[in-house]
C-alpha positions as CSV (number, residue, x, y, z in Angstrom):
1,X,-10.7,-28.3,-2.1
2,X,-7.2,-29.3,-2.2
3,X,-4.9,-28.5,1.0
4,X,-1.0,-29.5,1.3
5,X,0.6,-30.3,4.3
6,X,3.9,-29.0,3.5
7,X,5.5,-29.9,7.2
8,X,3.9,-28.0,10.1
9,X,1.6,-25.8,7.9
10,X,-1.4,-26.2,5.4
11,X,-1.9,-24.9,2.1
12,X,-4.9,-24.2,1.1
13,X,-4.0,-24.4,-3.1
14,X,-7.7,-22.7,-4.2
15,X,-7.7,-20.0,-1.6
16,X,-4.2,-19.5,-1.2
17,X,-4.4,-19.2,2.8
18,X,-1.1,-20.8,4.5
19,X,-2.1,-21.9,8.3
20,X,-0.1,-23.7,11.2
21,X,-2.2,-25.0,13.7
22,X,-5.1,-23.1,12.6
23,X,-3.5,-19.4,12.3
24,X,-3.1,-18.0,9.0
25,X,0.8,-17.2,8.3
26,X,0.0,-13.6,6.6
27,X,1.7,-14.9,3.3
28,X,0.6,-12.3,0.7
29,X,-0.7,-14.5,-2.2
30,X,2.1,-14.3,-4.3
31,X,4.0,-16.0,-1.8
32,X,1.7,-18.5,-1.1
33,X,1.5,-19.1,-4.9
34,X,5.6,-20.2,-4.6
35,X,5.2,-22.4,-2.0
36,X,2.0,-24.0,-3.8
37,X,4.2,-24.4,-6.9
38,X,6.7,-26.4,-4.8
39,X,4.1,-28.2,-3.1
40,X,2.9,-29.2,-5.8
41,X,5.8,-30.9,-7.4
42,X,7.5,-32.3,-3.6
43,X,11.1,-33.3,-4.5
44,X,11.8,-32.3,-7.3
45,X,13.7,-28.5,-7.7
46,X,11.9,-26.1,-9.8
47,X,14.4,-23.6,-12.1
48,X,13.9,-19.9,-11.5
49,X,12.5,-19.3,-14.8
50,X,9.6,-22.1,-14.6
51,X,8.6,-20.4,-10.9
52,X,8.9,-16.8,-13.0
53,X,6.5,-17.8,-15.4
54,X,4.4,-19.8,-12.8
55,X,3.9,-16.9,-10.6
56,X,3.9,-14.1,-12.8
57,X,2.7,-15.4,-16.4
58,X,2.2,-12.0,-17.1
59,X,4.8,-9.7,-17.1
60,X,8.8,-9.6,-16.7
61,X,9.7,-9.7,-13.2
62,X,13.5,-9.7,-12.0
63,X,14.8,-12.7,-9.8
64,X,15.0,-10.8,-6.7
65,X,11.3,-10.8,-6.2
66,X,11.6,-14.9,-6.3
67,X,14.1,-14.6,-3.9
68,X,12.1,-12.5,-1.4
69,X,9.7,-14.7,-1.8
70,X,11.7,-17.6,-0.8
71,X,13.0,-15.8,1.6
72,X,9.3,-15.0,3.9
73,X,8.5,-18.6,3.4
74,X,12.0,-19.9,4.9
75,X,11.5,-17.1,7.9
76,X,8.3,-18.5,8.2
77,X,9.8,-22.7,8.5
78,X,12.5,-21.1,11.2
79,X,9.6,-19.7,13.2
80,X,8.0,-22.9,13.3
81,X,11.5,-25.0,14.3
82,X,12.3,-26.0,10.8
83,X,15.4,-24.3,9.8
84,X,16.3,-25.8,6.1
85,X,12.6,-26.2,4.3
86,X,14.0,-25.1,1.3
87,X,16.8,-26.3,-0.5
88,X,18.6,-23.6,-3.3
89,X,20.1,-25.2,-5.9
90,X,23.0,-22.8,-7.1
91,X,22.4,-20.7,-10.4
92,X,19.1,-23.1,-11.2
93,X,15.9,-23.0,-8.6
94,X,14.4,-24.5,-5.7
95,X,13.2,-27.4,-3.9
96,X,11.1,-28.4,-0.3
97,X,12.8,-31.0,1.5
98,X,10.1,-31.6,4.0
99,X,7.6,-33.7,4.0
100,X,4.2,-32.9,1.8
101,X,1.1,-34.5,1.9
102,X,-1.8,-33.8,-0.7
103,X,-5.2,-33.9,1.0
104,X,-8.3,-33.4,-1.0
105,X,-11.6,-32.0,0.8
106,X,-15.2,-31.6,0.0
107,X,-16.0,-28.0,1.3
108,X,-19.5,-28.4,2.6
109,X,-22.5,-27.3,0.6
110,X,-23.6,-24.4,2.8
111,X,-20.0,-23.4,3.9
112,X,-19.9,-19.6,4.5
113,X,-17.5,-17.5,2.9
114,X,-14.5,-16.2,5.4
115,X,-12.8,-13.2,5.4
116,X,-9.7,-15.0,4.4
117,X,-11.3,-15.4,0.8
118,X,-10.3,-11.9,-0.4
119,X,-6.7,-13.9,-1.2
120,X,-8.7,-14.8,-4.0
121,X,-9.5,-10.9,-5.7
122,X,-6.0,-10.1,-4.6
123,X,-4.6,-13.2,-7.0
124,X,-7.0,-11.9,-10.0
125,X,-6.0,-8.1,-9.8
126,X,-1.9,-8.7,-9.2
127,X,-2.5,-10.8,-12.6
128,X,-4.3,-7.6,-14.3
129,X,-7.2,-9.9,-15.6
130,X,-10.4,-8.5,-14.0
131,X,-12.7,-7.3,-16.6
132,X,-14.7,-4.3,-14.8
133,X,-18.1,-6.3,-15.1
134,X,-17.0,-9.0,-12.8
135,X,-15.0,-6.5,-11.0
136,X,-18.3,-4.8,-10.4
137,X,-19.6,-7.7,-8.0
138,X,-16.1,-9.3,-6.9
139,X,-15.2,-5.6,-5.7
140,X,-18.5,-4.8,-3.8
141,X,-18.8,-8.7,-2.3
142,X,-14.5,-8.1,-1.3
143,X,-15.9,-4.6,0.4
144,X,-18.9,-6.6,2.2
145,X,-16.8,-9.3,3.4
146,X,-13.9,-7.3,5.1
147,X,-15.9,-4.7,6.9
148,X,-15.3,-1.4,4.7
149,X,-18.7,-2.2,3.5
150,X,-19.7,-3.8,6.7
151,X,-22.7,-5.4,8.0
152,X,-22.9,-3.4,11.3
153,X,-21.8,0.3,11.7
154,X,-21.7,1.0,7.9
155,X,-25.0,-1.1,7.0
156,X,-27.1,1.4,8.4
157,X,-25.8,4.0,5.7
158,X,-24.7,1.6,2.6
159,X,-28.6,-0.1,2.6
160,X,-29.9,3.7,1.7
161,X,-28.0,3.5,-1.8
162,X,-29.5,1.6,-4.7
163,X,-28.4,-1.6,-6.2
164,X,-27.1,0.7,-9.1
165,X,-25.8,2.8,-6.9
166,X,-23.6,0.6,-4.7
167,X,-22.2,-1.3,-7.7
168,X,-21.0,2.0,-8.9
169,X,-19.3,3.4,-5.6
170,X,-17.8,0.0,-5.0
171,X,-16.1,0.3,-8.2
172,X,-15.7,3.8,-7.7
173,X,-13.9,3.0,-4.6
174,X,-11.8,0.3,-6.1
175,X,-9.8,2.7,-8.7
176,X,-9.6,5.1,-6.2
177,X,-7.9,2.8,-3.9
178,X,-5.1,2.7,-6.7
179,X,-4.0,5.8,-6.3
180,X,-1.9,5.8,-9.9
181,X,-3.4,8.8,-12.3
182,X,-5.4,6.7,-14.0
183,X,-7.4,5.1,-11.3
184,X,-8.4,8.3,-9.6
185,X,-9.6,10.2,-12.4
186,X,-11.6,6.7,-13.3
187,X,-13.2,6.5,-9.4
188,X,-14.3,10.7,-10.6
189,X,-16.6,9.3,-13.3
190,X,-18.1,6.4,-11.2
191,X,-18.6,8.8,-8.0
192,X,-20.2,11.3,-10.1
193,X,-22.4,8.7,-11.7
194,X,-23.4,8.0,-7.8
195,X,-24.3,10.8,-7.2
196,X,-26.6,11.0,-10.7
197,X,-28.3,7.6,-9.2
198,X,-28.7,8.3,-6.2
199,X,-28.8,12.3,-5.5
200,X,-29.9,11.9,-2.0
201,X,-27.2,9.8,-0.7
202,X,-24.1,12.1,1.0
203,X,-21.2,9.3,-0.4
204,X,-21.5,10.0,-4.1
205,X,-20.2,13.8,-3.1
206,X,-17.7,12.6,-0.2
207,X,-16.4,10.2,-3.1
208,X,-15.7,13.0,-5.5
209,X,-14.2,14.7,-2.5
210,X,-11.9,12.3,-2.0
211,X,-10.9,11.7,-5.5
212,X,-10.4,15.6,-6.0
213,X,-8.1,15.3,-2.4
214,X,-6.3,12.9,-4.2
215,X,-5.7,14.5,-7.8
216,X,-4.0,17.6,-5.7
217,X,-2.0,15.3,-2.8
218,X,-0.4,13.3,-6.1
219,X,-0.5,16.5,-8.3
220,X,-2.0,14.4,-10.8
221,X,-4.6,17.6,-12.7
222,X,-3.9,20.3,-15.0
223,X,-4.0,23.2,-11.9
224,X,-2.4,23.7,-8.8
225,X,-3.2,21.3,-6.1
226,X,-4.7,23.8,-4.1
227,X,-7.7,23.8,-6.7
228,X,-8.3,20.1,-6.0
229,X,-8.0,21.0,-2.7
230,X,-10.9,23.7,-2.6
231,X,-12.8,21.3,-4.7
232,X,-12.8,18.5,-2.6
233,X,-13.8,20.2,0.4
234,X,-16.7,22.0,-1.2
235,X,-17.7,17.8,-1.9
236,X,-17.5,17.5,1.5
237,X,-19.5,20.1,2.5
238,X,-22.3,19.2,0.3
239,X,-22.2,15.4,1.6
240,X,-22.6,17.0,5.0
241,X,-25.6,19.0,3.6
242,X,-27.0,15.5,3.3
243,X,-26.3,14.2,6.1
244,X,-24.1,16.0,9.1
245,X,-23.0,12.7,10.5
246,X,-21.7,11.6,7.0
247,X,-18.2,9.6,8.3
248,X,-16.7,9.8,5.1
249,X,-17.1,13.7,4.3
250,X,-16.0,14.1,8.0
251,X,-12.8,12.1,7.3
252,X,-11.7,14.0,4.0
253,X,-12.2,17.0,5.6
254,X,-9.8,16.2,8.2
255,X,-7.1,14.8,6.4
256,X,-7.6,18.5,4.1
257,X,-7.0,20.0,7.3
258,X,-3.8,18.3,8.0
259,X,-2.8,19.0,4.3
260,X,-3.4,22.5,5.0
261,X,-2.2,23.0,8.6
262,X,1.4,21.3,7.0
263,X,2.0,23.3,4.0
264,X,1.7,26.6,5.7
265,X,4.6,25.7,8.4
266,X,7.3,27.3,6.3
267,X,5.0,30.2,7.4
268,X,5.5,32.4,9.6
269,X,3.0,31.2,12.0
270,X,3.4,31.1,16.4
271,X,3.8,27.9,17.2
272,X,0.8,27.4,19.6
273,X,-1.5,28.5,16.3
274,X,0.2,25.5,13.9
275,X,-0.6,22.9,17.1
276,X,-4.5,24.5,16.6
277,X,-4.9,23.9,13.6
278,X,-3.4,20.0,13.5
279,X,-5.5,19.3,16.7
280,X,-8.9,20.7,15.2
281,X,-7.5,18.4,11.9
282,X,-7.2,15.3,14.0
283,X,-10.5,16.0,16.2
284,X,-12.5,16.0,12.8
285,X,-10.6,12.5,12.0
286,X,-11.4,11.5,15.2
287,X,-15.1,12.3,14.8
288,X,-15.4,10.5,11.9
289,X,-14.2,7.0,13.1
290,X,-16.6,7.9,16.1
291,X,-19.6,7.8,14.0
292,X,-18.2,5.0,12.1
293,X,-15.3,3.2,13.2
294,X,-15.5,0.9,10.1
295,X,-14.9,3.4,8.0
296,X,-11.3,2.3,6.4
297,X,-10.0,5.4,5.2
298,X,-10.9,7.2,8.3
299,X,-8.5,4.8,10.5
300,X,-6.0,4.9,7.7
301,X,-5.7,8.7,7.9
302,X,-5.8,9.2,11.5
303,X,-3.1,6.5,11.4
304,X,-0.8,8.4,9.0
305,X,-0.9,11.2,11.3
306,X,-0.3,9.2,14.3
307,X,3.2,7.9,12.3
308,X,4.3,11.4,11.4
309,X,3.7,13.0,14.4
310,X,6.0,9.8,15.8
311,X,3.2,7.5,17.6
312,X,4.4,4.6,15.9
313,X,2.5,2.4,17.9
314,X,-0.7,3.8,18.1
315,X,-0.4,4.7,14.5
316,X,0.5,1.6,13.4
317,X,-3.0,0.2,15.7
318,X,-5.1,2.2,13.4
319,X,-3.3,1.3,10.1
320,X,-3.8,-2.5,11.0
321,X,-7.4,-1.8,11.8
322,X,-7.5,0.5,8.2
323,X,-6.2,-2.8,6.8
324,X,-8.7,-5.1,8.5
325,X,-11.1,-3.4,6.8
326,X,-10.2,-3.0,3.5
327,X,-7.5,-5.5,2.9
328,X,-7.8,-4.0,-0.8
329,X,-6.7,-0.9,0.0
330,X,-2.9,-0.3,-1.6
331,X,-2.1,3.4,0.1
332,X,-2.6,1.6,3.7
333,X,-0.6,-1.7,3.2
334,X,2.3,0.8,1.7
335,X,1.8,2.9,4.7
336,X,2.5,0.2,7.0
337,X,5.5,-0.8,5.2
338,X,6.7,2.8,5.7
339,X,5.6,2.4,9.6
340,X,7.4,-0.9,9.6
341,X,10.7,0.9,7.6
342,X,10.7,3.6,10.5
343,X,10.2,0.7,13.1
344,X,13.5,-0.5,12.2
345,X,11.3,-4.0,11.2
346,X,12.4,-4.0,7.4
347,X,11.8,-7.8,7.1
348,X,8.4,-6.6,7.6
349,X,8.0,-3.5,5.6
350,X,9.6,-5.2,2.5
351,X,6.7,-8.4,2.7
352,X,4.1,-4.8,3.1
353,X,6.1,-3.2,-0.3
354,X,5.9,-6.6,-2.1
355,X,2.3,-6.9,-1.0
356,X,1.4,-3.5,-2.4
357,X,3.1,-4.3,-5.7
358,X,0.8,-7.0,-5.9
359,X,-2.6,-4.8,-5.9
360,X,-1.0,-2.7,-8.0
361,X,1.9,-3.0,-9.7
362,X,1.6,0.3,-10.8
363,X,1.8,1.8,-7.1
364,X,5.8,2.1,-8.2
365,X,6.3,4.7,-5.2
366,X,6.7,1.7,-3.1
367,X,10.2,1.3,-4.6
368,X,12.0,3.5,-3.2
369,X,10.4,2.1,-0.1
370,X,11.2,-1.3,-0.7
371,X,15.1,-0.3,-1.5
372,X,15.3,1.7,1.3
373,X,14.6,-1.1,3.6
374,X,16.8,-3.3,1.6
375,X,20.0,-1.1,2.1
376,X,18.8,-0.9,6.2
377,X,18.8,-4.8,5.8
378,X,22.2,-4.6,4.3
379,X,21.2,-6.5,0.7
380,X,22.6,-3.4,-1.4
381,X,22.5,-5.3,-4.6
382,X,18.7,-5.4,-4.0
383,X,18.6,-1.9,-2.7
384,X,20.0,-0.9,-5.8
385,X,18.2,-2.9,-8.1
386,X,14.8,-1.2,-6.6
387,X,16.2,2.0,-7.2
388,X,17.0,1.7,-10.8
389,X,13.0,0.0,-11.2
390,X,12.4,3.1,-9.4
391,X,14.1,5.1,-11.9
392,X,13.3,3.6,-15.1
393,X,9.1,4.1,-14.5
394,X,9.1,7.4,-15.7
395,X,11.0,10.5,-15.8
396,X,9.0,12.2,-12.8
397,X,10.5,9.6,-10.3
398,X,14.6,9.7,-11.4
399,X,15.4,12.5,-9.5
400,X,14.3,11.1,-6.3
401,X,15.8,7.8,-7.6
402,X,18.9,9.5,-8.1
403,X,19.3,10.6,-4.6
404,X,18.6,6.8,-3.2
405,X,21.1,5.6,-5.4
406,X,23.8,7.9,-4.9
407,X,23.7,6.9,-0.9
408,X,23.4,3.2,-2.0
409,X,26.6,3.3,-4.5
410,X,28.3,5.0,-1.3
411,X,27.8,2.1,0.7
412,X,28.8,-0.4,-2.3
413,X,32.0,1.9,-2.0
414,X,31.5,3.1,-5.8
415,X,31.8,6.5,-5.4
416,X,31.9,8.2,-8.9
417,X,28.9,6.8,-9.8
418,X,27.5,7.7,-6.3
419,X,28.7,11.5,-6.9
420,X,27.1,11.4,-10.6
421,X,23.8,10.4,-9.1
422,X,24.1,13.3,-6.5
423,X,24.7,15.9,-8.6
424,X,21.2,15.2,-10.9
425,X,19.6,14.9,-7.2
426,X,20.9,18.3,-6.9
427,X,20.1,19.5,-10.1
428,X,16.7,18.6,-9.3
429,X,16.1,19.2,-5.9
430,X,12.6,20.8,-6.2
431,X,11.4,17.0,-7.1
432,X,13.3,15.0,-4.5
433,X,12.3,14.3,-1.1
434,X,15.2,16.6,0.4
435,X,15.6,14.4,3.6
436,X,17.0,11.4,0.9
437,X,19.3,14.5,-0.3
438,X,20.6,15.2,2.8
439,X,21.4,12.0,3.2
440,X,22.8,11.5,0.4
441,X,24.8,14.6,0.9
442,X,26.2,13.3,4.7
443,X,27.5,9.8,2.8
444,X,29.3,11.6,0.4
445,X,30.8,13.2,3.3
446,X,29.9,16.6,0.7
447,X,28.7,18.9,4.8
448,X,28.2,22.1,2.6
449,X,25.5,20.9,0.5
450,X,24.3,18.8,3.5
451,X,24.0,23.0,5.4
452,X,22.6,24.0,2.3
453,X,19.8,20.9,1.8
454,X,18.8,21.4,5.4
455,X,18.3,25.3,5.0
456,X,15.8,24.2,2.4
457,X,13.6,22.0,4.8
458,X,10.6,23.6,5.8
459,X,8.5,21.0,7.5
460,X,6.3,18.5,5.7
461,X,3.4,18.4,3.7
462,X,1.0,15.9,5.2
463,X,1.3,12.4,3.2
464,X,-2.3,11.8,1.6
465,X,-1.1,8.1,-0.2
């Protein structure tokens, strides 16, 4: 095994794990994969392009996502008292200007495998080049090793599924974890070939549950949402035919709850029943990370809640445990970039977007995220640049686009363009998020269609990503 000493840290180059003093840094691997490309090459200053193709051989990625990249490993050097690491070579690249040492070690014969190794999964699918047979065991060893298939409160329940079986829910669980169309309606056809293999076993029908949960949160099917909606929980209640203390059809039928209790608030409901019906939500959450707390999805729910209803730090607790778990999982490391965003921390919740870009660079939600916390940082330039990635993916995300950009261009003090953008927000309220029009609206200084916007608000619908 190869490990650089690049100043006060180590760098692990097969792994990709960054330490100082024996505590990991948190670099997400692409990061760690820039500062092992300057590492690797001490003095000399690498050109933008040669680190783009380095980094990401396989597909075009704009400059600011080198930048940020640069940017965590500097913030990293301050922390540890060394303020000018890196050196920037104007319009060209990079170079380290402290001192490197390459160190080559034997790993030892019956060295165990750490939790720190699912840096190497992470690597292969942010490159797009697992093949789903190896994917098959890399996925279900990645579930072992972090805990979301773990060896003490979920071994009891994962030993009772076949070989067969397991293989197939693992993979099941790893397109589901994608949350882009494809992926769900992929993790359908593995959870129902679970349940074909192993009839008996509640998490073949709590996985179809969850997919189905999915499909209608992300209206992603050919009905209503509300039909996913009735469908998952019918899952649910068959996995609980199975077995009444099945964690995972406990969980989806909680987080339906909160789905439900949300989208009837434009209703004409008494207050007192609308705080009912989200506490008997959040008990059956609640229950389920009782009878298995190592059940990621369960913390990562219960954790979204938490956020929304404004317990940003106990919400945040159970989003770092969701990730603990299942470092794989995309929907909770974007989640805690949105905590971090409403935590005013935006360093942080750009490094989370960036990270969840990496699992799956299709997860393009996370760029209005990321721009959002780039114009609270004050890099507009970036902001905006997110915002038009944002908008270019497809035609379902430009109006929400729109209404990011049109605040942004305000702020760059480009306000024709900002009031073009506005009006196709407008246009096209019904797909925005109507908070980003109103604010929108209030930086235009346009107060009438800022009345009119907040007229429209009804609430929330629970967040299922």
């Amino acid at each position: 095994m190869i490990v650089y000493r690049i100043g006060p840290f180590e760098l692990q180059a097969e792994r990709l794990v960054a330490t100082c003093d024996g505590a990991a840094l948190g670099f997400g691997p692409k990061v760690a994969e820039t500062l092992l490309a300057l590492a690797e090459q001490p003095g000399r200053t690498l050109s933008k392009s040669e680190l783009l193709d380095r980094i990401w051989p396989d597909r075009f990625i704009e400059e600011a996502n080198l930048a940020q990249n640069v940017y965590v490993i500097r913030k990293a050097f301050r922390a540890h008292g060394v303020p000018d690491a890196i050196e920037t070579v104007a319009r060209y690249g990079y170079r380290l200007t402290v001192p490197i040492v390459r160190v080559a070690h034997v790993a030892p014969a019956a060295e165990a495998v750490r939790s720190s190794d699912y840096t190497r999964p992470l690597r292969h699918f942010a490159n797009r080049m697992v093949v789903i047979a190896g994917a098959a065991s890399m996925i279900a060893a990645a579930l072992f090793i972090t805990g979301s298939g773990a060896l003490d409160g979920r071994a009891a329940s994962q030993k009772h599924l076949s070989t067969r079986g397991a293989q197939l829910y693992a993979i099941g669980t790893y397109f589901w974890n994608e949350r882009t169309r494809d992926g769900v309606r992929k993790s359908l056809t593995y959870f129902a070939q679970v349940v074909n293999s192993d009839p008996t076993d509640p998490r073949g029908y709590a996985g179809l549950a969850d997919a189905n949960a999915m499909i209608g949160a992300y209206c992603y099917g050919t009905h209503g949402p509300s039909v996913y909606f009735a469908r998952a929980k019918a899952y649910a209640n068959e996995a609980l035919a199975l077995d009444p203390d099945s964690a995972e059809a406990h969980a989806v039928l909680g987080v339906l709850a909160l789905q439900d209790a949300d989208t009837r608030r434009s209703a004409a409901k008494p207050p007192e029943t609308q705080a009912s019906e989200k506490q008997q939500a959040m008990s059956e959450l609640e229950h389920a990370i009782a009878l298995d707390p190592n059940y990621a999805p369960a913390q990562e729910w219960y954790g979204i809640a938490l956020v929304e209803e404004g317990k940003l730090s106990d919400g945040i607790a159970h989003l770092k445990t969701a990730s603990a778990l299942d470092p794989l999982s995309v929907s909770t490391t974007a989640w805690l970039g949105a905590a971090a965003y409403e935590e005013h921390r935006f360093d942080d919740s750009i490094a989370y977007g960036h990270q969840a870009l990496e699992l799956s660079p299709k997860r393009v939600d996370v760029l209005g995220m990321l721009g959002k916390a780039y114009e609270a940082r004050g890099d507009i330039d970036l902001a905006i640049a997110s915002f038009k990635r944002y908008a270019a993916v497809d035609p379902y995300y430009r109006p929400e686009a729109a209404a990011l950009l049109s605040r942004a261009y305000v702020l760059e003090r480009r306000v024709p363009v900002a009031r073009a953008e506005f009006a196709f927000a407008l246009a096209h309220a019904d797909a925005t998020n109507l908070a980003d029009l109103e604010a929108a609206a209030v930086a235009l200084g346009d107060r009438k269609s800022a009345a009119d916007i907040l007229r429209r608000t009804h609430g929330h619908f629970f967040n299922l990503a």
